[in-house]
N, C-alpha and C positions, 0 to 999 in steps of 0.2 A: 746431234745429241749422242752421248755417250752409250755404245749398244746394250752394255751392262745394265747402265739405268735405264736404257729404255724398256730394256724384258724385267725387270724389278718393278718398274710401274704397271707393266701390262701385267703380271702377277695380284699387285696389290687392288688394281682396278678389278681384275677377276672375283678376286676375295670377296670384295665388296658386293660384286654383283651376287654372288652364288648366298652370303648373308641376308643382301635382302630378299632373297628370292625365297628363300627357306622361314623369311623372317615375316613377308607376306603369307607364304603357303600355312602357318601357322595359325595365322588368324582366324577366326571366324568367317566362315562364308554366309552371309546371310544378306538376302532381299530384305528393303524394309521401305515405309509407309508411314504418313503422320497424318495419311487421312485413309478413310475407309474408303473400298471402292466404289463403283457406281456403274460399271460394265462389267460385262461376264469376264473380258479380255483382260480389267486390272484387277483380280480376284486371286488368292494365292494357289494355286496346287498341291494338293496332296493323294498318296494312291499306293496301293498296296500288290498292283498288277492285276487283279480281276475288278478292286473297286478302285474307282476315283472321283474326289470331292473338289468343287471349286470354293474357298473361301472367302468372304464378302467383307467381314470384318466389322459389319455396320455397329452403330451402338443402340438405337430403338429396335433397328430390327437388324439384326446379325442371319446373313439367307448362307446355307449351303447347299448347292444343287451339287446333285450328286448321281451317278452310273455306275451302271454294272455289267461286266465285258460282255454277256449273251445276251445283253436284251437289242433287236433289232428289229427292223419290219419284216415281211416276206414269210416265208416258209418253206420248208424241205423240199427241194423240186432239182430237176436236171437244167444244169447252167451251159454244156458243153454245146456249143455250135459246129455239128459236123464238117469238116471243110474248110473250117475259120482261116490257118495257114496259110491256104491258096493265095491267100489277097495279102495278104503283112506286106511282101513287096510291093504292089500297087500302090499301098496305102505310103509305107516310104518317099516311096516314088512321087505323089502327089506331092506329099510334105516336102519335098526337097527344091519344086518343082513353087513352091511358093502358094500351094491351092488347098490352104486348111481347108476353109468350106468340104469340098470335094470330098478330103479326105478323113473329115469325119463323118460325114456322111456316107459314103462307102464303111466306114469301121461298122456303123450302125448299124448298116444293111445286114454286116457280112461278117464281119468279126468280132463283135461285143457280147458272143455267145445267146445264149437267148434272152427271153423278155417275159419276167413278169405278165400277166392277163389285165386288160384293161376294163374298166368298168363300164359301163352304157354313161358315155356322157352327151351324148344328141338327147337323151330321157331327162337326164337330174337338170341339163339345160332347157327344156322345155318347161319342166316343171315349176323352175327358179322362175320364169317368165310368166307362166299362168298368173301372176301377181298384178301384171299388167293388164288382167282382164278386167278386174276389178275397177267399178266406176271413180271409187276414191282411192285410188293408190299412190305410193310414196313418189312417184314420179311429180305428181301435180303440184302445181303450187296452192293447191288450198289446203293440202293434207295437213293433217293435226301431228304435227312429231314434240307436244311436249314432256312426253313421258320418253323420247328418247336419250341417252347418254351422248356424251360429247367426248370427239379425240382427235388428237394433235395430230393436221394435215397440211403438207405430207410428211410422207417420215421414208428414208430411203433407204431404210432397215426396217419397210413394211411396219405392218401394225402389230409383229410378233415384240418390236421395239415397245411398242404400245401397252402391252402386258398380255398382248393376245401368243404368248410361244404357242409353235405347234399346229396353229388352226389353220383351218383352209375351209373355205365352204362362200357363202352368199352374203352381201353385206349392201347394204344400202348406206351412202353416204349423202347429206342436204345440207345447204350454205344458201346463205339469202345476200343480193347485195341489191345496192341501189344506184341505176343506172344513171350518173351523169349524163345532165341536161346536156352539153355541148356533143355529149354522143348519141342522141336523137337520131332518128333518121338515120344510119349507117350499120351496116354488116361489123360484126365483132369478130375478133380471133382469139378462140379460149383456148390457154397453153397449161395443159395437164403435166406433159411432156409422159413419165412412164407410169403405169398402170399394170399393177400383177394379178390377174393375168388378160382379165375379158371383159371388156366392159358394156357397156348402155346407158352412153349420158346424154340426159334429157336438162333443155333449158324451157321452164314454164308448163312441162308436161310433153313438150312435142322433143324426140328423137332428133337428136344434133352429130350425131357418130357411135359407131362401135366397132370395137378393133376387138382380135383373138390374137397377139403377139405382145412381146416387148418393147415396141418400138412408141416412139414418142407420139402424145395425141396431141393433134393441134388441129382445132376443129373450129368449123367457121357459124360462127351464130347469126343466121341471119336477121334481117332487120325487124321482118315481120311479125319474130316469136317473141321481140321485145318489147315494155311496156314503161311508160312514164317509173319515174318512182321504185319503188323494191321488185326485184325479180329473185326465181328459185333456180339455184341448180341440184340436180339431182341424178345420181351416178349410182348405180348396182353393177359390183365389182366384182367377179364370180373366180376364185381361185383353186385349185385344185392339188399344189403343191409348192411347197416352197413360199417361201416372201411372200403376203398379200397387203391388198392395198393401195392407195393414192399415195407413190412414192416419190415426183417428182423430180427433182434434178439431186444428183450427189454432192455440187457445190451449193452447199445448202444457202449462201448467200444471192441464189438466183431463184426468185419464188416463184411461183405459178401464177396464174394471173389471167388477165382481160385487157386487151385493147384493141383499137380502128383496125379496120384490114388495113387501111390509106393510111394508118396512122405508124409511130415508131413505137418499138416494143418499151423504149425507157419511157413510156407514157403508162404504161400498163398497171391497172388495177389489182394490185396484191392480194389474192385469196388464200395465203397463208394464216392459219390459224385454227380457230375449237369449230369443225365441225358438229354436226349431229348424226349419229348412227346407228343403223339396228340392223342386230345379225340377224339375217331371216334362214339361214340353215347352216349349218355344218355335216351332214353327214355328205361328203361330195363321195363320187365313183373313185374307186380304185386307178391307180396311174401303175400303168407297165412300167417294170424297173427291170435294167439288166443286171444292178447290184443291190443288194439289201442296205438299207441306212443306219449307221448306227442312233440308238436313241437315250436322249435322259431316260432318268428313271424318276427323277421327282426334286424337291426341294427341305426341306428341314430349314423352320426357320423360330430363330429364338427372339423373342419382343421384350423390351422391359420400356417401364414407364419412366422415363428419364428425361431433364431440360437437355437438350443438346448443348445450349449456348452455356452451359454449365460444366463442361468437360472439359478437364485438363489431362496435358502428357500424354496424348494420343498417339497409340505408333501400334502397327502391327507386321509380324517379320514374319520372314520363315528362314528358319536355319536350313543350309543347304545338305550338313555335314549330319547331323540326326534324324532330319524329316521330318520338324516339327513347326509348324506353324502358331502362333500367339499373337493375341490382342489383348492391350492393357491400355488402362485409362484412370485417372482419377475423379472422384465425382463425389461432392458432399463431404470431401473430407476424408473419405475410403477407397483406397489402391485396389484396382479388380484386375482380375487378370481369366483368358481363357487361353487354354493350348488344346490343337487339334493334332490328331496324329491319326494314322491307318494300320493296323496292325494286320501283319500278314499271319501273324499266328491264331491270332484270333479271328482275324476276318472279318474286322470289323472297323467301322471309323470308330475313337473315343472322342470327346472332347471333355475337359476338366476344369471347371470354375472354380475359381479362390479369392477370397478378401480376406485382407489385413483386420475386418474388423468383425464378428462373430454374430450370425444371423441376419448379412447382409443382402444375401444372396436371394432375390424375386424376379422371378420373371417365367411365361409361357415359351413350351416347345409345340410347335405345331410341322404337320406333314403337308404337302401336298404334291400336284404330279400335273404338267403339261397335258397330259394323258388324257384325252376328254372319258376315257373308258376305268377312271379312279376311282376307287370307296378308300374313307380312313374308319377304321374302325376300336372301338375301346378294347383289348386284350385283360388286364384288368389293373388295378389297381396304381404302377409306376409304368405302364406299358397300353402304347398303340399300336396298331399296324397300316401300312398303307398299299393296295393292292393294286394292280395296272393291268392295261391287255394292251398291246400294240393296233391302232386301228390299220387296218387290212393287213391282219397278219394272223399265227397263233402262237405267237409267244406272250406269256401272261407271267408277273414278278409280284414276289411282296417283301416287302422292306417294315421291317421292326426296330420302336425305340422304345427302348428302356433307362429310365432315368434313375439315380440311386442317389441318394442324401444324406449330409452327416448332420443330422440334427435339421431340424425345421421340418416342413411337410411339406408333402408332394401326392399329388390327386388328380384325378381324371375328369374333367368336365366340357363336355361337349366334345368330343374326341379331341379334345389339347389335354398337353400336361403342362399342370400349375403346377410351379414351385414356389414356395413362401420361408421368409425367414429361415433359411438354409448357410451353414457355416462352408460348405463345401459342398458342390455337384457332380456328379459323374454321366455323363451321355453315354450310352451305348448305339450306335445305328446298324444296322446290317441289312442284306439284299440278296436277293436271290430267284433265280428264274426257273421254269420247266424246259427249259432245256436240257440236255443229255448230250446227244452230240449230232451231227447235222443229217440224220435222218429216225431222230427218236427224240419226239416232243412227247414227254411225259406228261399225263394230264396232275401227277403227284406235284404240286411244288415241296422244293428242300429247302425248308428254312426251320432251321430249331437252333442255329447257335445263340438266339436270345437267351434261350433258356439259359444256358450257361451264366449271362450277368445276372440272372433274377437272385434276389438278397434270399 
């Protein structure tokens, strides 16, 4: 080829690329969605560096959980572990040497600075057990559980999956199945697999196993605790951090289940499904922590009474170039639209509702807060608050919404705010902690930038 033309082409090729590359960077950056999410993980982002919102998009109920940088467990105390140093090379050393085990367990010992105090749990676990004292308790199979509620087991995202975020304490789970006649006479293998964190499961009231780890239950029923016809099981699940629950296998298409010891596991009796359940406590002991956790602060969540199967042009985005997040739908005839934004000047999340068509706008803001230590309370008239304490800790938050309206009404009942026939909406939310800085928890909280949206 001609070398004239061939550096004229490699010119003209350049061209082109540097046009489209100037002609992409132009565009719009924006994530988008033509359904609403369903997990915290497909929910939009936005945040203004001390707060951050996750956005849900839903259209009956639109959830935004939402934090704020100070709020965490623990409290002001000495982290530094004298000596720590000495070992980083050992700890190396181990690691390199192929003996994680080893050498986390030495970090722990020796290097992960100090520990949190831990709570009496030989006490809160004896106490969770006194329950067993009792002539009729949830272990038996005659117990009366019809006033119990029912939830999807297992779940491998714990029962925080379940709507339980946040808890940790004592739980009693019961399933009833009925023992195939061909399995008469023979020793069974109940396959739990994992359990968070400590359990005691009983078949028919008599004790079949109990582990204090993560490791898989696979426990042998023998023959004699079983009977013709329906049998109980019944598990009290005792967690104290993190995940709880009857979690089973991660490949969710491998259930939990019942079968022969003699026998093959592809024969096995599926106990996947609506158990029954009653929390019998939650205040569990304090867990030694060598770092503090960060924590929600709560949720905000807007409901309207709408047909779902009624919605058209569904899509919610987030511009990546302004930082603004929006869900818009059409419905009955009327284009609605919400945009969410975090302003750092304000300090506040907004969010702004609009219709095409005038006094369309209805629907409840309501607060709440994983927090078992929560009040929402009426502030007055377009404004509530929602207040929190971290359990085992003293950091305590309150977060304020003030809602404002152009035209239509808006009112406080039952600590929600109702909005009605409204042409346009305005959200205000904010948050804020007693903290100060890492050794001055002020017992004052600082929260008054509501004030500033009040009309």
């Amino acid at each position: 080829m001609n070398s004239k033309l061939f550096f004229l082409k490699k010119i003209v090729i350049g061209v082109a690329a540097l046009i489209f590359t100037v002609s992409a960077a132009a565009q719009d950056l924006q994530l988008w969605y033509d359904k609403p999410a369903t997990k915290w993980v497909e929910a939009l982002p936005i945040g203004n560096g001390r707060l951050g919102a996750m956005i849900f998009g839903g259209i009956k109920d639109d959830r935004i959980q939402f934090n704020e940088e100070t709020l965490w467990t623990g409290y002001p105390r000495n982290y530094n572990k004298p000596g720590a140093y000495k070992y980083l090379d050992s700890i190396r050393n181990l690691l390199f040497e192929g003996k994680q085990k080893e050498a986390e367990a030495l970090a722990g010992r020796e290097f992960m600075g100090l520990k949190s105090d831990d709570g009496d749990r030989h006490a809160w676990i004896n106490k969770m057990k006194s329950i067993l004292l009792l002539k009729n308790n949830p272990s038996k199979p005659a117990y009366n559980d019809a006033s119990w509620k029912t939830m999807n087991v297992p779940n491998y995202d714990g029962w925080e999956a379940e709507g339980f975020e946040g808890m940790d304490g004592a739980v009693w789970f019961r399933y009833q199945f009925d023992l195939p006649q061909k399995w008469s006479g023979k020793d069974l293998k109940l396959d739990i697999n994992k359990i968070a964190e400590y359990d005691f499961t009983y078949i028919n009231g008599t004790l079949i196993g109990s582990q204090d780890n993560a490791d898989a239950r696979d426990y042998i029923i023998p023959k004699s605790v079983l009977k013709p016809g329906r049998n109980s099981i019944a598990i009290l699940v005792l967690n104290f951090t993190g995940k709880g629950g009857i979690m089973g296998y991660k490949d969710a298409t491998k259930h939990i289940g019942i079968y022969p010891v003699d026998g093959d596991e592809k024969d096995k009796m599926s106990l996947n499904g609506s158990w029954k359940y009653y929390i019998q406590n939650t205040d569990v002991p304090a867990v030694g922590q060598y770092q503090a956790a960060y924590q929600p602060f709560g949720d905000l969540n807007f409901k309207f009474d709408v047909d779902e199967s009624n919605i058209q042009n569904y899509k919610r985005t987030l511009d990546l170039n302004e930082a603004v997040a929006t869900t818009s739908y059409s419905y009955n005839g009327v284009n609605y639209k919400r945009e969410y934004i975090a302003t750092a000047v304000d300090q506040a999340f907004v969010v702004h509702f609009s219709a095409d068509k005038k006094a369309s706008l209805n629907f409840t803001a309501e607060l709440s807060s994983p927090h078992k230590a929560a009040i929402v309370n009426r502030i007055n008239g377009n404004t509530i608050s929602l207040a929190v304490k971290v359990k085992d800790g003293v950091l305590k938050g309150v977060s304020y919404l003030t809602i404002n309206t152009t035209r239509g009404a808006v009112s406080v009942q039952n600590n929600k705010i109702i909005i009605a026939n409204a042409d346009a909406v305005t959200v205000y939310l904010t948050a804020n902690t007693n903290y100060k800085n890492y050794k001055d928890i002020t017992p004052t909280l600082h929260v008054s930038v509501w004030q500033h949206f009040q009309k």
